[in-house]
N, CA, C and O of each residue as an XYZ file, in Angstrom:
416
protein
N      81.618   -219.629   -138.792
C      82.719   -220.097   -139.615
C      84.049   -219.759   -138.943
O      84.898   -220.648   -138.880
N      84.302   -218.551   -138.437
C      85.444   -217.863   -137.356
C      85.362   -219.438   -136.084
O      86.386   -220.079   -135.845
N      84.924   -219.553   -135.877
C      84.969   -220.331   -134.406
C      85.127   -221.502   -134.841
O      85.667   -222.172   -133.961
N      84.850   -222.331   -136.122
C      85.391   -223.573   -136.382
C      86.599   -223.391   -136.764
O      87.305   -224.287   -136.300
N      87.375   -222.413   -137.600
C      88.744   -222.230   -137.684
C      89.721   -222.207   -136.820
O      90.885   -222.604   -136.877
N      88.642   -221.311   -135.413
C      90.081   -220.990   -134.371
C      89.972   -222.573   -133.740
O      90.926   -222.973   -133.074
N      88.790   -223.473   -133.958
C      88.791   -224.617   -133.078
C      90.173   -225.229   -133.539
O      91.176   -225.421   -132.853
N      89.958   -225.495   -134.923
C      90.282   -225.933   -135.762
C      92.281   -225.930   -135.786
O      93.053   -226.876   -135.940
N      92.553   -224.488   -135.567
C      93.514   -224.304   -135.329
C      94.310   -224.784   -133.838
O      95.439   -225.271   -133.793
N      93.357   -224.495   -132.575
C      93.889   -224.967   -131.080
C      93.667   -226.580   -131.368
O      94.403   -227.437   -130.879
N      92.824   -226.798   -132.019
C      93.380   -228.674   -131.815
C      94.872   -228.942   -132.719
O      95.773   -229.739   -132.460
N      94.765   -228.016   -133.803
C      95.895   -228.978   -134.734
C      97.554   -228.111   -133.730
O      98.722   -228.477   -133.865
N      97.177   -227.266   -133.061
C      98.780   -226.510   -132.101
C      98.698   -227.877   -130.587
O      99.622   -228.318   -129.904
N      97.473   -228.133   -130.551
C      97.760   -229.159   -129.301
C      98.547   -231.079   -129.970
O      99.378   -231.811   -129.432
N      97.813   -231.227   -131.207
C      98.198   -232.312   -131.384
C      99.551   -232.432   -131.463
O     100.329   -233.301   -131.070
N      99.771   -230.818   -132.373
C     101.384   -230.784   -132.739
C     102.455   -230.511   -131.741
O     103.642   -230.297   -131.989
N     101.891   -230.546   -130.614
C     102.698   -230.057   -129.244
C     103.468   -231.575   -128.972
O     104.588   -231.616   -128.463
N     102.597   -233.016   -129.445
C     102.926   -234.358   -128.757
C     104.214   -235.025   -130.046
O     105.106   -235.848   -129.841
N     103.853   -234.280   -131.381
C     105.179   -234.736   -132.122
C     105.996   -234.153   -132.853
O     105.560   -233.137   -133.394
N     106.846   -234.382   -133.028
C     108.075   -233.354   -134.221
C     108.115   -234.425   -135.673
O     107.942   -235.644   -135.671
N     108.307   -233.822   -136.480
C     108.903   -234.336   -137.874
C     109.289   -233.811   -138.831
O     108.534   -233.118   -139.512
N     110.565   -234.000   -139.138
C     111.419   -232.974   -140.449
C     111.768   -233.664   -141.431
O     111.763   -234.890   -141.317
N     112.123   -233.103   -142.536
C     112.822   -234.039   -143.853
C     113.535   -232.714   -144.405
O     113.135   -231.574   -144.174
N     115.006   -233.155   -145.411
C     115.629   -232.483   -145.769
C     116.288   -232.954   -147.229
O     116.917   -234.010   -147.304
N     116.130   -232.245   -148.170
C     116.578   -232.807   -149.031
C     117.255   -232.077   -149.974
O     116.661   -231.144   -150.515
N     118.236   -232.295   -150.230
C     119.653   -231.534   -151.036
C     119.701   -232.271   -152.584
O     119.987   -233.468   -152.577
N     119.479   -231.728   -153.700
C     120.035   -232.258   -154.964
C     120.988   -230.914   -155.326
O     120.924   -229.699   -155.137
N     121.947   -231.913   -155.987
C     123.112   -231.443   -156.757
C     123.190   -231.345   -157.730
O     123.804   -232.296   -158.213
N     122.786   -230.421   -158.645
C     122.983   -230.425   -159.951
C     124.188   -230.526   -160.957
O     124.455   -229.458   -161.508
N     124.849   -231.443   -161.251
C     125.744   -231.467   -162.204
C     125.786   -231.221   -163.514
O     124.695   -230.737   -163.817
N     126.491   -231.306   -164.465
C     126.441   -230.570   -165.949
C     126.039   -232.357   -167.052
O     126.678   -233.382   -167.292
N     125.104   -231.998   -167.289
C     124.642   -232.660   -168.474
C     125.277   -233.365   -169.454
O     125.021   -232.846   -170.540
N     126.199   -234.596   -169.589
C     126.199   -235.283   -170.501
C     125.678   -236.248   -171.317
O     125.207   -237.283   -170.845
N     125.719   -235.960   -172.818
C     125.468   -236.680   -173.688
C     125.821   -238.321   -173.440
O     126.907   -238.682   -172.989
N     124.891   -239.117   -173.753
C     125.455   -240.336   -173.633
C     125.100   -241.131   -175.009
O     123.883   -241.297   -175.089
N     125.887   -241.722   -176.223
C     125.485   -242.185   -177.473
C     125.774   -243.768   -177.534
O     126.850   -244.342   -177.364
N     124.447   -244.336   -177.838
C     124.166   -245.956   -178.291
C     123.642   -245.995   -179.125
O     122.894   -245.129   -179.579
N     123.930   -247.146   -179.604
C     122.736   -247.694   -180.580
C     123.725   -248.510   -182.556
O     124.755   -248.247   -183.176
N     123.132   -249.006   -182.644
C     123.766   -249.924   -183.861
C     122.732   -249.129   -185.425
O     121.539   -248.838   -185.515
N     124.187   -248.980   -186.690
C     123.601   -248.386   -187.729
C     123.109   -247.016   -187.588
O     123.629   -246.103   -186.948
N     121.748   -247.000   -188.461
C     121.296   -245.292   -187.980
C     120.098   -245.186   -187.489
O     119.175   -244.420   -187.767
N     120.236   -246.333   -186.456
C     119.537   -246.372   -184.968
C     120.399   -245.791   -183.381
O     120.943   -246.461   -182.503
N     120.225   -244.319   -183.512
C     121.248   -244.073   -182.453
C     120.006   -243.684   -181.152
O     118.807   -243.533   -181.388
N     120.567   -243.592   -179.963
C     119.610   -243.431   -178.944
C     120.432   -242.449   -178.435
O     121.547   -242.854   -178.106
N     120.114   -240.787   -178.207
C     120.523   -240.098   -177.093
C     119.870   -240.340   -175.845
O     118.658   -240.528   -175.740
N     120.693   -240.334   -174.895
C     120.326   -239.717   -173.443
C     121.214   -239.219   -173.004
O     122.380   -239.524   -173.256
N     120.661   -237.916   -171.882
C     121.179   -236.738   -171.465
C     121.109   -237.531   -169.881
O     120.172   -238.107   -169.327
N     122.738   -237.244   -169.378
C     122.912   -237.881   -168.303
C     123.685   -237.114   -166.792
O     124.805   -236.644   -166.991
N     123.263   -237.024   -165.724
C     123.145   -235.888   -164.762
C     124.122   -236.623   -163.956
O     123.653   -237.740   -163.739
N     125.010   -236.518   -163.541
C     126.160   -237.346   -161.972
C     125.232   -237.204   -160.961
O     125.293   -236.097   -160.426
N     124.457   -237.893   -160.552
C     123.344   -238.554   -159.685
C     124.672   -238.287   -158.359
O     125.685   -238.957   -158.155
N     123.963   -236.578   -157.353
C     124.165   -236.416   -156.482
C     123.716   -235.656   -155.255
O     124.070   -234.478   -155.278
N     122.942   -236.070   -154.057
C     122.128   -235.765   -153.323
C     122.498   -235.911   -152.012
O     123.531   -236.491   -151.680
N     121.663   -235.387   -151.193
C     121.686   -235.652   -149.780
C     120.385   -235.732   -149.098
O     119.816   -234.739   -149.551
N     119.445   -236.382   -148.172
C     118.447   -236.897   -147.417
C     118.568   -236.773   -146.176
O     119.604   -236.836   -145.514
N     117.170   -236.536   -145.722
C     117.239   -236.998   -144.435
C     116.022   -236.632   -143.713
O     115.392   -235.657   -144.122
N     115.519   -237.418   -142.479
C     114.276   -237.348   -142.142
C     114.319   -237.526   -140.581
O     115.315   -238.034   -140.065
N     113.152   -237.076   -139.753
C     113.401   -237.594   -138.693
C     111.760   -237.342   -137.926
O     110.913   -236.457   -138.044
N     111.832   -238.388   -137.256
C     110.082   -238.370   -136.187
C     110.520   -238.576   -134.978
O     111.521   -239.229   -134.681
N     109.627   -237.909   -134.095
C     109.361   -237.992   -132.603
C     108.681   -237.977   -131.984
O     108.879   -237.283   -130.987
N     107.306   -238.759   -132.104
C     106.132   -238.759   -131.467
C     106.020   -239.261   -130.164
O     105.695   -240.436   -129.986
N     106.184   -238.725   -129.507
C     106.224   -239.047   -127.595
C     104.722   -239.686   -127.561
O     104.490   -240.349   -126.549
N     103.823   -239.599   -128.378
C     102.607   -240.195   -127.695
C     102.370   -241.505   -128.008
O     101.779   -242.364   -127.352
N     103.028   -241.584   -129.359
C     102.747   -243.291   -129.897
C     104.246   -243.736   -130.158
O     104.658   -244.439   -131.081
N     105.019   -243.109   -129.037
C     106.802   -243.932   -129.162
C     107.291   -244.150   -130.196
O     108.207   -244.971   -130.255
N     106.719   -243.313   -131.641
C     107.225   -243.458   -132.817
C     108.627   -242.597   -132.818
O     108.573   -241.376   -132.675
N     109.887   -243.278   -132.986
C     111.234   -242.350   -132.749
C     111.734   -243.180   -133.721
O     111.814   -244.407   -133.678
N     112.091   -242.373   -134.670
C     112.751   -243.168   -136.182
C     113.331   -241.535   -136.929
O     112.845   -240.405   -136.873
N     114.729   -242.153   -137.689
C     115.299   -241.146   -138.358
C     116.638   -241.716   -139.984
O     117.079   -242.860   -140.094
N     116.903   -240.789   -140.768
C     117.308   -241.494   -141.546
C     118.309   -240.530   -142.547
O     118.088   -239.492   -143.170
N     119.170   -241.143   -142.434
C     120.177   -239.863   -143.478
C     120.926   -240.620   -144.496
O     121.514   -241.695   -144.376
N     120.816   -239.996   -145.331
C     121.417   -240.764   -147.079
C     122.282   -239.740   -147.675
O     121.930   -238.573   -147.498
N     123.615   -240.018   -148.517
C     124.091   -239.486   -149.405
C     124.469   -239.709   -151.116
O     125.440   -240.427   -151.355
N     124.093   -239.407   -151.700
C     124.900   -240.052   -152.799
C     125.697   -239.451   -153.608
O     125.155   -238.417   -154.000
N     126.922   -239.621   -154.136
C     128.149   -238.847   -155.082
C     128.115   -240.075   -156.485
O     129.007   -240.883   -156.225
N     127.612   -240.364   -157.453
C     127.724   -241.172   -158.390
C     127.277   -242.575   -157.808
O     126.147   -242.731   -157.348
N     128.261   -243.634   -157.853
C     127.721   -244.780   -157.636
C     127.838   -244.997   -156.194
O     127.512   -246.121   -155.812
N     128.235   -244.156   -155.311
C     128.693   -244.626   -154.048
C     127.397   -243.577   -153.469
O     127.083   -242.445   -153.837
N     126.720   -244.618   -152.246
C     125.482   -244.124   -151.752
C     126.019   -244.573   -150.331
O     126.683   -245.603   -150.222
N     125.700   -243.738   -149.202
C     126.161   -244.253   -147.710
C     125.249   -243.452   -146.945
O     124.963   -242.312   -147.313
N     124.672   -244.077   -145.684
C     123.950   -243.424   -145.163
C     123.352   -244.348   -143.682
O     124.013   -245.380   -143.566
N     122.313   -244.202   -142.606
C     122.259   -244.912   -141.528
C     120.561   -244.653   -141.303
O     119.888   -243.841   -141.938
N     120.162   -245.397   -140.428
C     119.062   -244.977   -139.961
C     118.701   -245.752   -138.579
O     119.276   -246.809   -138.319
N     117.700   -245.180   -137.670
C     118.040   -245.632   -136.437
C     116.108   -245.389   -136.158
O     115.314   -244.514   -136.505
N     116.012   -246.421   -135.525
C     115.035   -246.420   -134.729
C     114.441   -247.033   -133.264
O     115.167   -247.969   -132.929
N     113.787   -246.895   -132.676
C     113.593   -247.318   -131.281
C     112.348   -248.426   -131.436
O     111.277   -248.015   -131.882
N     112.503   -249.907   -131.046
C     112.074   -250.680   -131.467
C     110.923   -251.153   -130.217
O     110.975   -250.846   -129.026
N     109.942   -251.953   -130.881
C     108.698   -252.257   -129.402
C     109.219   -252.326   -128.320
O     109.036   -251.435   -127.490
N     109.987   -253.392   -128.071
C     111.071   -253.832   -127.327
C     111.491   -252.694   -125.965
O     111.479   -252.900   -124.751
N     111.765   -251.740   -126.572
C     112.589   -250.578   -125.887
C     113.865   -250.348   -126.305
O     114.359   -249.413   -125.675
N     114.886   -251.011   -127.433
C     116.132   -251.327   -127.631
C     116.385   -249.844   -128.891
O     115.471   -249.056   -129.130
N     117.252   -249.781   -129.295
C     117.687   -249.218   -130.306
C     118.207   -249.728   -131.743
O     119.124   -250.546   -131.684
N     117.788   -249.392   -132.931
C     118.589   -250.265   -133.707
C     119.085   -249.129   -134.635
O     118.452   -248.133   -134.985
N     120.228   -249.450   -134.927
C     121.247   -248.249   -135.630
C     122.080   -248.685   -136.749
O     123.282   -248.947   -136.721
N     121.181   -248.732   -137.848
C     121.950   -249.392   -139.468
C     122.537   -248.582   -139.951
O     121.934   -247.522   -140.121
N     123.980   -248.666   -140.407
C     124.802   -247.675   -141.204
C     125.278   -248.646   -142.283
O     125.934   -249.675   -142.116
N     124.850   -248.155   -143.347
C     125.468   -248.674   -144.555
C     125.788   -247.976   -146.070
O     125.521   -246.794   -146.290
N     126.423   -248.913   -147.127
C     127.137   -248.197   -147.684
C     127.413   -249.091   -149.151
O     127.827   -250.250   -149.119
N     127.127   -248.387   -150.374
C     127.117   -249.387   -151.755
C     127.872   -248.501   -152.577
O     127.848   -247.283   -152.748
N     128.813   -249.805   -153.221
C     129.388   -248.287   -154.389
C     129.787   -249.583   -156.025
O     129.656   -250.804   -155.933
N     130.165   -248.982   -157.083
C     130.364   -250.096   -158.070
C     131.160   -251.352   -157.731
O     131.180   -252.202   -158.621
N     131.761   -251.598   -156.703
C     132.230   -251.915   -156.231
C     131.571   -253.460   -154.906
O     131.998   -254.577   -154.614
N     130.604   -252.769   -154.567
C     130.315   -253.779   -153.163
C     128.545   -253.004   -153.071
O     128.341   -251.827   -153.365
N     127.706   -253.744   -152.717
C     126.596   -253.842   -152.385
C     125.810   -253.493   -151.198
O     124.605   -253.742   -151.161
């Protein structure tokens, strides 16, 4: 049982030698407001949080040319963020974008 573990272990330190991969993720907790709807004495609470975070991820597998990464923010309605990856091709592609109440 010892000798399938240590196998067990030198294959998964060799595989992990050929790739990297991280993720990161930040929430912001803001203070709780009440939010009130509803018609007559049909009222609906919901408890409502300022939706604010931060993301992000990234791969590097040298053996199967998987190279991709990705970072997001959000402060309320405005979300901005990019992501980039290395395409069959050999090229790079590098999207940065950005939505707020405002624009899409």
């Amino acid at each position: 049982m010892l000798k399938v573990l240590i196998l067990v272990g030198l294959v998964g330190a060799v595989v992990a030698e050929h790739a990297f991969s991280s993720q990161h993720i930040h929430k912001h907790d803001g203070h709780h407001e009440t939010v009130h709807h509803g018609h007559g004495d049909k009222h609906h609470h919901d408890y409502y949080t300022h939706p604010k975070y931060e993301f992000e991820y990234k791969v590097e597998d040298h053996h199967t040319k998987d190279h991709k990464s990705q970072h997001e923010t959000r402060d309320g309605d405005a979300v901005k963020g990019y992501y980039a990856l290395h395409e069959p091709d050999g090229s790079e592609r590098h999207v940065h974008y950005h939505g707020d109440k405002h624009s899409g």
